[in-house]
C-alpha positions as a Markdown table, in Angstrom:
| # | Residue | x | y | z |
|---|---|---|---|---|
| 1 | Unk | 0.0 | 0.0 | 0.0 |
| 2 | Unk | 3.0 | 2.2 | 0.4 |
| 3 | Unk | 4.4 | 1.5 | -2.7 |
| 4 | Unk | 1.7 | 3.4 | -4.6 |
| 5 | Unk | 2.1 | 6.8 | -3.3 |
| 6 | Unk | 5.8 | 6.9 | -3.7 |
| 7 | Unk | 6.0 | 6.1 | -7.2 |
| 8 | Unk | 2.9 | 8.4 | -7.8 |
| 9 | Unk | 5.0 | 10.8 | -6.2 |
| 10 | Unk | 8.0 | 10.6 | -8.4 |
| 11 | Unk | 6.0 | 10.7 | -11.5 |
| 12 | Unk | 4.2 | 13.7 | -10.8 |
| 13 | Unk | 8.2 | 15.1 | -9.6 |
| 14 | Unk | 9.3 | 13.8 | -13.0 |
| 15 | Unk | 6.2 | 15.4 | -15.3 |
| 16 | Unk | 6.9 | 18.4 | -13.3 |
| 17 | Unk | 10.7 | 18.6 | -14.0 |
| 18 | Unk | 10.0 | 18.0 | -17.6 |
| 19 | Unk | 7.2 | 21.0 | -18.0 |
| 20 | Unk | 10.1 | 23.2 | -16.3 |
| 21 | Unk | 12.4 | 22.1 | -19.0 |
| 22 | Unk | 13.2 | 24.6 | -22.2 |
| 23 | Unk | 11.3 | 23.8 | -24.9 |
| 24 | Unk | 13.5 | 23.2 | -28.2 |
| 25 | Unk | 13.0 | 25.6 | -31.1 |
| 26 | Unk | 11.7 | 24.5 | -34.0 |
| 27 | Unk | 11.8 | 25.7 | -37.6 |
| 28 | Unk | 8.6 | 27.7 | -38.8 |
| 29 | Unk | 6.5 | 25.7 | -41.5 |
| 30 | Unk | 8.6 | 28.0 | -44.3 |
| 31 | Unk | 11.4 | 26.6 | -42.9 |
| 32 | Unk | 11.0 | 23.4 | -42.6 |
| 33 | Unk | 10.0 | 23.2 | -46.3 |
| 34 | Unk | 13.1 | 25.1 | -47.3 |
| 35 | Unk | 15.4 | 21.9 | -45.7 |
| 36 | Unk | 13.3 | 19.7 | -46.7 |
| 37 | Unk | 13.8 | 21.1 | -50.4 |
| 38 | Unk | 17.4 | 21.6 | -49.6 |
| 39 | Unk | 17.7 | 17.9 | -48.6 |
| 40 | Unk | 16.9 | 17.0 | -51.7 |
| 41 | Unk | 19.2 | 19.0 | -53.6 |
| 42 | Unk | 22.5 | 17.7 | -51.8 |
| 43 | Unk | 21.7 | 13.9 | -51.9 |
| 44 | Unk | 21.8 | 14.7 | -55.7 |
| 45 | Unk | 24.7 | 16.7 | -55.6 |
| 46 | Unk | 28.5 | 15.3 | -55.7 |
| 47 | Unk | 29.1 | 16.4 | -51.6 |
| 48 | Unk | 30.1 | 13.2 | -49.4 |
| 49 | Unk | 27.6 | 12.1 | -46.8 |
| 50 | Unk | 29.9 | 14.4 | -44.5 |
| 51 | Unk | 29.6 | 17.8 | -46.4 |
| 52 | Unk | 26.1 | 17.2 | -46.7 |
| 53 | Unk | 25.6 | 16.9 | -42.4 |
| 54 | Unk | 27.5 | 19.9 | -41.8 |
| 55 | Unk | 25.7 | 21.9 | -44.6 |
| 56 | Unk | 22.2 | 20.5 | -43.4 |
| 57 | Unk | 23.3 | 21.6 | -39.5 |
| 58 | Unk | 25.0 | 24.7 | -40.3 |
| 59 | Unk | 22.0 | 26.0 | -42.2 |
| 60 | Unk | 19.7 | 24.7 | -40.0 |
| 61 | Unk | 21.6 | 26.1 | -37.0 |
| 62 | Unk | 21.2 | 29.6 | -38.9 |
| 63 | Unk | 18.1 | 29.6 | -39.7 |
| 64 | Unk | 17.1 | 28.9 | -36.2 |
| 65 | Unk | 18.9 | 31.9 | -35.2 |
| 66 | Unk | 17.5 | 34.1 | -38.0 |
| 67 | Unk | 13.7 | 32.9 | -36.7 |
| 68 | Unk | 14.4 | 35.1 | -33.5 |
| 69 | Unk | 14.8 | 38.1 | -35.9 |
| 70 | Unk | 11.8 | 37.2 | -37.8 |
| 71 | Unk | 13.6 | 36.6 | -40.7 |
| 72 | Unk | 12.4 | 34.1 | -43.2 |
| 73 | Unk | 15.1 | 31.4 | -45.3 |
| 74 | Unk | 14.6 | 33.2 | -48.6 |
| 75 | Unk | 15.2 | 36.2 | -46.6 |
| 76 | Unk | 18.9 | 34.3 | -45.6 |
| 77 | Unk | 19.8 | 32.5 | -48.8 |
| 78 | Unk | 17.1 | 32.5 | -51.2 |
| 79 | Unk | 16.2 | 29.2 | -52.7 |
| 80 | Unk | 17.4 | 25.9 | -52.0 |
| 81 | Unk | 19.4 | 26.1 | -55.3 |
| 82 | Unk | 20.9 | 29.3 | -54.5 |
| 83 | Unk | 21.6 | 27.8 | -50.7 |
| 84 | Unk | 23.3 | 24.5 | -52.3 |
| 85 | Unk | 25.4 | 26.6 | -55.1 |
| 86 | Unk | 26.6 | 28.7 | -52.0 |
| 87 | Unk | 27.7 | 25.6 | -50.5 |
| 88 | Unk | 29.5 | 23.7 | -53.2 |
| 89 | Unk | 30.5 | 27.5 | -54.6 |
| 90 | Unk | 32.1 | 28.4 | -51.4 |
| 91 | Unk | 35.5 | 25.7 | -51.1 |
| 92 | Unk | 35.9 | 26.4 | -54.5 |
| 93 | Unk | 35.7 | 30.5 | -53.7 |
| 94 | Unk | 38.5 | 29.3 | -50.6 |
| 95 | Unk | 40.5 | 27.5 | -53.0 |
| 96 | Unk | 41.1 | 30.4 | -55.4 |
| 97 | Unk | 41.7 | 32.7 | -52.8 |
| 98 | Unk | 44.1 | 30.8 | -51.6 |
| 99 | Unk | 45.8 | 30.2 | -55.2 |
| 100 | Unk | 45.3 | 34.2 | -55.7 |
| 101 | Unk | 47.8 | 34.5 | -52.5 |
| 102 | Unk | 50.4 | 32.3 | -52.6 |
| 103 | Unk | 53.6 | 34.1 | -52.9 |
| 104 | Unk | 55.0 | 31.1 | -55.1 |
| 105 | Unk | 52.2 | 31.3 | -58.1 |
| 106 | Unk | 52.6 | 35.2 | -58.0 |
| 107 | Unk | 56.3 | 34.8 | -58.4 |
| 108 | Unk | 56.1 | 32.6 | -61.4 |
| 109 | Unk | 53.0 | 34.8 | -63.0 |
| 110 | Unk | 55.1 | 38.3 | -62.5 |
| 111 | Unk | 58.0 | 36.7 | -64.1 |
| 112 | Unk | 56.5 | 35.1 | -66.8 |
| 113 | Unk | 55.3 | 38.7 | -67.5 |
| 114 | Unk | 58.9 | 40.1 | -67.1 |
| 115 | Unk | 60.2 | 37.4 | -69.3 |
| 116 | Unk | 58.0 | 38.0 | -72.3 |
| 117 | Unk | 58.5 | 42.0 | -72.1 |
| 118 | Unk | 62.3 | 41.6 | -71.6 |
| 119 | Unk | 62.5 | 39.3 | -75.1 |
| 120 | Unk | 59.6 | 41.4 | -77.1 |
| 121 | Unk | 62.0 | 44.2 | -76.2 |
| 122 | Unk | 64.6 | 42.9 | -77.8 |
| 123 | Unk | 63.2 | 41.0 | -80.5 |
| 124 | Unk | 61.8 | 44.6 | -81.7 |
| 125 | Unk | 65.3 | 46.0 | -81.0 |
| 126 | Unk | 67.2 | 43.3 | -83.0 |
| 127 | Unk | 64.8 | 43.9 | -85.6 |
| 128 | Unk | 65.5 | 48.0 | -85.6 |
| 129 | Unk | 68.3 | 48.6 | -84.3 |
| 130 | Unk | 70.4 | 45.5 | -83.6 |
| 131 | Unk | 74.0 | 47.3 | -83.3 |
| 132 | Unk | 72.1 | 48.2 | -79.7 |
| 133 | Unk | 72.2 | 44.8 | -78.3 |
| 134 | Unk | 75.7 | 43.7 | -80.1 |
| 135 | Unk | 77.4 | 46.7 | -78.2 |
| 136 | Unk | 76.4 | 45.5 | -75.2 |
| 137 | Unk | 75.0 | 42.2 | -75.1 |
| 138 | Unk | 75.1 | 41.5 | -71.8 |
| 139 | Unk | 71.0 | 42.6 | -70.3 |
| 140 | Unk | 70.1 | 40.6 | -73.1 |
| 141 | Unk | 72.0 | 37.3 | -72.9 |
| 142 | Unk | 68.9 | 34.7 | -72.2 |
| 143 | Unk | 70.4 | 33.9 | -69.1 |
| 144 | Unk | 70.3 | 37.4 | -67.9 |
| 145 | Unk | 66.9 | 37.4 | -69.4 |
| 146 | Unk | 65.2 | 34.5 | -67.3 |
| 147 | Unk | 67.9 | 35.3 | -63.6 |
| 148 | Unk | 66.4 | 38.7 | -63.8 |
| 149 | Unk | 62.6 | 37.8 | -64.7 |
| 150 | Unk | 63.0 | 35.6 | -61.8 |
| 151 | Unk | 64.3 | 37.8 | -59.1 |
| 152 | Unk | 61.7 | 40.7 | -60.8 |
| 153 | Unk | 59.2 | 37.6 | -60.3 |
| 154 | Unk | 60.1 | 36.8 | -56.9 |
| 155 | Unk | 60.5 | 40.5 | -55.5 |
| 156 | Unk | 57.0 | 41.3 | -57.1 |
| 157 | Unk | 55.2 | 38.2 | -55.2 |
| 158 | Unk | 56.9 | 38.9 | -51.7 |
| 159 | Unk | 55.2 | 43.0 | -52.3 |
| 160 | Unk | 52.2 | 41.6 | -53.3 |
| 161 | Unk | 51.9 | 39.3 | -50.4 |
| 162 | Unk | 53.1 | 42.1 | -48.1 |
| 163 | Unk | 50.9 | 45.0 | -49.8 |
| 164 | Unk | 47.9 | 43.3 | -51.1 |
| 165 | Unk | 46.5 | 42.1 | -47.6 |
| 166 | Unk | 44.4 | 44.7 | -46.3 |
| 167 | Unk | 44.5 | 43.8 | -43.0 |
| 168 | Unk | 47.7 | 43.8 | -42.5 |
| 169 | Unk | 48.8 | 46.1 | -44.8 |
| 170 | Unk | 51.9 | 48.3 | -43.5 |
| 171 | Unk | 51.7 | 52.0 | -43.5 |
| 172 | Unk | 52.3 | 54.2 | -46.3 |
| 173 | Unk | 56.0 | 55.2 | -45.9 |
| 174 | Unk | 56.7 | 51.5 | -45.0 |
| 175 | Unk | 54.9 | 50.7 | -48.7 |
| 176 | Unk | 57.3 | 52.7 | -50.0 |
| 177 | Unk | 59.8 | 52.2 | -48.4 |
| 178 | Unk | 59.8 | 48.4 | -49.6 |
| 179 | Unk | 58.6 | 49.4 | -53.2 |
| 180 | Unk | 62.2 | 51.6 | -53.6 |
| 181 | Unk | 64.2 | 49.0 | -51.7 |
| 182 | Unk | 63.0 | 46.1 | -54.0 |
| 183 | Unk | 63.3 | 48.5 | -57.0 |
| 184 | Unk | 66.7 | 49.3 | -55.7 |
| 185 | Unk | 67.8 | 45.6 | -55.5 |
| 186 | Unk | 66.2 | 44.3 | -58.9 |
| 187 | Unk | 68.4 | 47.3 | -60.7 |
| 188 | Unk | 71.5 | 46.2 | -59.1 |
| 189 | Unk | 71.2 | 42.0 | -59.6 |
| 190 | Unk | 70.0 | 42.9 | -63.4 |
| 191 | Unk | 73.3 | 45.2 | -63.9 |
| 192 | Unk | 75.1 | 42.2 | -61.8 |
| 193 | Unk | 73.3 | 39.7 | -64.6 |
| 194 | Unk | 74.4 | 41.8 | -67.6 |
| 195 | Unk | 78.0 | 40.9 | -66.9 |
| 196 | Unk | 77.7 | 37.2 | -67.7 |
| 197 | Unk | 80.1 | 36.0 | -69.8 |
| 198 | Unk | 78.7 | 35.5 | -73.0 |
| 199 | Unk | 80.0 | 31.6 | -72.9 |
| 200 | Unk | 76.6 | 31.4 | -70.4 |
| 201 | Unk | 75.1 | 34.0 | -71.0 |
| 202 | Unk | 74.3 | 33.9 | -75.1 |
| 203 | Unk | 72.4 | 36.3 | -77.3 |
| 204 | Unk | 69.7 | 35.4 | -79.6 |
| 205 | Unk | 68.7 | 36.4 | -82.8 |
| 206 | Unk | 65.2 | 38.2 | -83.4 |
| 207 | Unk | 63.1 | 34.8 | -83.9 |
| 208 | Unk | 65.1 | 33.3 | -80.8 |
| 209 | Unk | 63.1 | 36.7 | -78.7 |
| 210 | Unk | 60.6 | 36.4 | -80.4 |
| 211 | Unk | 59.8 | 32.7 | -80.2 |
| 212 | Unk | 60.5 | 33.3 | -76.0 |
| 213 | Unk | 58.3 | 36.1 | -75.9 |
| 214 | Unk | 55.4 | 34.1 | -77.3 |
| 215 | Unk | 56.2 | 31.1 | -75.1 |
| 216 | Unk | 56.2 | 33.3 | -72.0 |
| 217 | Unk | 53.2 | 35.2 | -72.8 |
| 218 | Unk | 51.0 | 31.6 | -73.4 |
| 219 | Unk | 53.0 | 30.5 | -70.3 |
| 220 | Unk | 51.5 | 33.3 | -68.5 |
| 221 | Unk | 48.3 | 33.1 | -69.8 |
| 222 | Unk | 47.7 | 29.2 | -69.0 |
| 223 | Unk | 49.1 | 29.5 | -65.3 |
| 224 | Unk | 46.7 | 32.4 | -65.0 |
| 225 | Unk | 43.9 | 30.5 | -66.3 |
| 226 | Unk | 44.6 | 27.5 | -64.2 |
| 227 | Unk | 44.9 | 28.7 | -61.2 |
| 228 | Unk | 42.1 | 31.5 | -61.8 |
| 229 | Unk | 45.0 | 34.6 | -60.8 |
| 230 | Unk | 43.3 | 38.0 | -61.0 |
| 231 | Unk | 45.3 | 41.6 | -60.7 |
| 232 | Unk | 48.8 | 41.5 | -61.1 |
| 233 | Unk | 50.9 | 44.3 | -62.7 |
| 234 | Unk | 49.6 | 43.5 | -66.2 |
């Protein structure tokens, strides 16, 4: 007979401890739809089983907070399809950036440029004026040509990493400060270059510059495709 009122007792302690308990938010009917939709789109898309949970919680984790605001998902991220393009989109977006900022690739793409200048240059100037470049060969020996495309290719990435952050861009007299000092340097390694003895360091004829400044400019062009590289100095 005891029994009964002591387990009465701790069911009407338990009901009560559960009514005091938050109730979980829940997506508005809108919502819902919008991940159910959305669902559908990403088990037809190419994301693993693993992208596709922490797109479904991240959007739903949003959206929850967005409900408190009164905002609506097309309000957020407009349709399903727009919401699923932003998601495959965005480590693609995070990729590129990436590529856009690596000192390395901006190196090679600055002296690809350099390269194919330098030997258009002298192409055209064999073809006018050649006694120019047989009085002093040395700047345009193809040795000097690619050493001092290369450390032009090299100093131009290390400013671009150093200036093209704009969070942690330097101040203005520092900017220029490294812009002369770079400037500085490239002047003295291509006067050092243009000493070469001309055993290592040969001249070419107009279709050897020519043929170099072609190669350089596709080279240029196909890195910068591949690896989707916007701005630059050209």
């Amino acid at each position: 007979m005891t029994e009964e009122p002591r387990n009465e007792g701790k069911q009407s302690s338990s009901v009560a401890h559960h009514e005091n308990e938050p109730k979980k938010q829940e997506l508005t009917k809108r919502n819902a739809d919008f991940m159910y939709r959305l669902r559908k789109e990403l088990k037809e898309s190419k994301l693993n089983d693993e992208q596709r949970s922490e797109a479904l919680i991240d959007t739903e984790t949003r959206l929850l907070e967005a409900q408190k605001t009164g905002k609506t998902a097309k309000q957020l991220f407009g349709t399903p399809t727009q919401r699923l393009n932003e998601i495959v989109e965005g480590p693609k977006k995070a990729k590129i950036e990436a590529q856009n900022n690596n000192m390395w690739i901006r190196a090679l793409d600055n002296g690809l440029i350099f390269a194919a200048l330098f030997a258009a240059m002298y192409a055209i100037m064999m073809l006018i004026e050649p006694k120019t470049i047989t009085s002093t060969p040395g700047p345009s020996g193809l040795l000097a040509i690619i050493l001092t495309s290369a450390v032009g290719g090299i100093g131009m990435g290390y400013i671009y990493k150093v200036l093209g952050s704009s969070k942690k861009r330097p101040s203005v007299w520092k900017q220029a400060g490294i812009v002369v000092i770079a400037v500085v340097l490239w002047i003295i390694f291509y006067t050092s270059f243009g000493m070469l003895p001309p055993v290592i360091n040969p001249t070419l004829p107009f279709y050897g510059y020519a043929i170099l400044a072609v190669a350089a400019f596709g080279g240029r062009w196909y890195l910068r495709r591949k690896f989707h590289i916007v701005g630059g100095i050209f």
